[in-house]
C-alpha positions in Angstrom: -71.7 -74.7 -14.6 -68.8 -73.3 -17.1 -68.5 -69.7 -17.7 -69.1 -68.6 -21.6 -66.4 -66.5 -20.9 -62.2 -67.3 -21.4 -61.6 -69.0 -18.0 -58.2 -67.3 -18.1 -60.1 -63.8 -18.3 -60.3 -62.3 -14.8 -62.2 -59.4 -13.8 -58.7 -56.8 -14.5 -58.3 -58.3 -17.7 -61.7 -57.3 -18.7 -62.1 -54.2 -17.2 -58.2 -53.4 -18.8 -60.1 -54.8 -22.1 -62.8 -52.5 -22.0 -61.0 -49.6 -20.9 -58.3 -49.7 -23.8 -61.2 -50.2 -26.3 -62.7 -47.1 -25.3 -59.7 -45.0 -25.5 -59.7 -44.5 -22.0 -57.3 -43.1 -19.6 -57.1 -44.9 -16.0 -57.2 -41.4 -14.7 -60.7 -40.9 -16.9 -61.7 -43.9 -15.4 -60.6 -43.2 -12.1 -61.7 -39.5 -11.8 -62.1 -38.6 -8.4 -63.1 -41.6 -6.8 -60.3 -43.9 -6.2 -56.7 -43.3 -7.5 -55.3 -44.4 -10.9 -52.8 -46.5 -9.0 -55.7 -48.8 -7.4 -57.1 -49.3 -10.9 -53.7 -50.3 -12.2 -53.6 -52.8 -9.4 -57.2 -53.9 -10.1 -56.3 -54.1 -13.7 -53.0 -56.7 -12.7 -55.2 -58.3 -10.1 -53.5 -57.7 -7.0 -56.6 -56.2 -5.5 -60.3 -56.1 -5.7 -62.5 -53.4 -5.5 -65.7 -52.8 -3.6 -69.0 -53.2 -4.9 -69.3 -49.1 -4.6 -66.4 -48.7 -6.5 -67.3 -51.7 -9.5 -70.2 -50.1 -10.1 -68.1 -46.7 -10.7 -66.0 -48.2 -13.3 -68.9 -50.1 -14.7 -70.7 -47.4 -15.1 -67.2 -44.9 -16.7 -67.1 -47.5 -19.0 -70.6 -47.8 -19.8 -70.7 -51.3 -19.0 -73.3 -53.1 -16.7 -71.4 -54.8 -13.9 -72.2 -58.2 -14.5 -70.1 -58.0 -17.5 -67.7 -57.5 -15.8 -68.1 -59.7 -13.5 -67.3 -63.8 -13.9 -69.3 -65.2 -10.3 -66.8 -67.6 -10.3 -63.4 -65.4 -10.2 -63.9 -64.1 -6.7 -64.0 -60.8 -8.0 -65.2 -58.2 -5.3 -63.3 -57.4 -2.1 -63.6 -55.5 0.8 -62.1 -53.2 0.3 -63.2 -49.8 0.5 -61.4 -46.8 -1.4 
């Protein structure tokens, strides 16, 4: 089944999207959870967040995950920050 979505837009590219639209920091987004770095590096998609911590920036950016989420970009990791 094709995505309705850009096929080129990963899961960095939209939460970079969303996050510049709102005006946001990555330290807003961050806050005290993870580091601004590891949302940089989410953002450039050279790694993957956790389910606990994509529902954190889901819900900074008011945003439910599953938009941010394309099922078919391998989006979550394990990795746990």
């Amino acid at each position: 089944m094709q995505s309705n979505r850009d096929a080129a837009e990963s899961l960095g590219d939209r939460v970079r999207k969303l996050r510049m639209e709102r005006g946001m920091s990555l330290a807003k987004v961050a806050g005290a959870d993870f580091s601004r770095a590891f949302l940089n590096q989410v953002e450039l998609n050279k790694s993957r967040p956790s389910v606990r911590v994509l529902r954190v920036i889901a819900d900074r950016l008011g945003t439910p995950v599953d938009d941010l989420l394309d099922r078919d970009d391998g989006a979550l990791g394990g990795e746990h920050r």
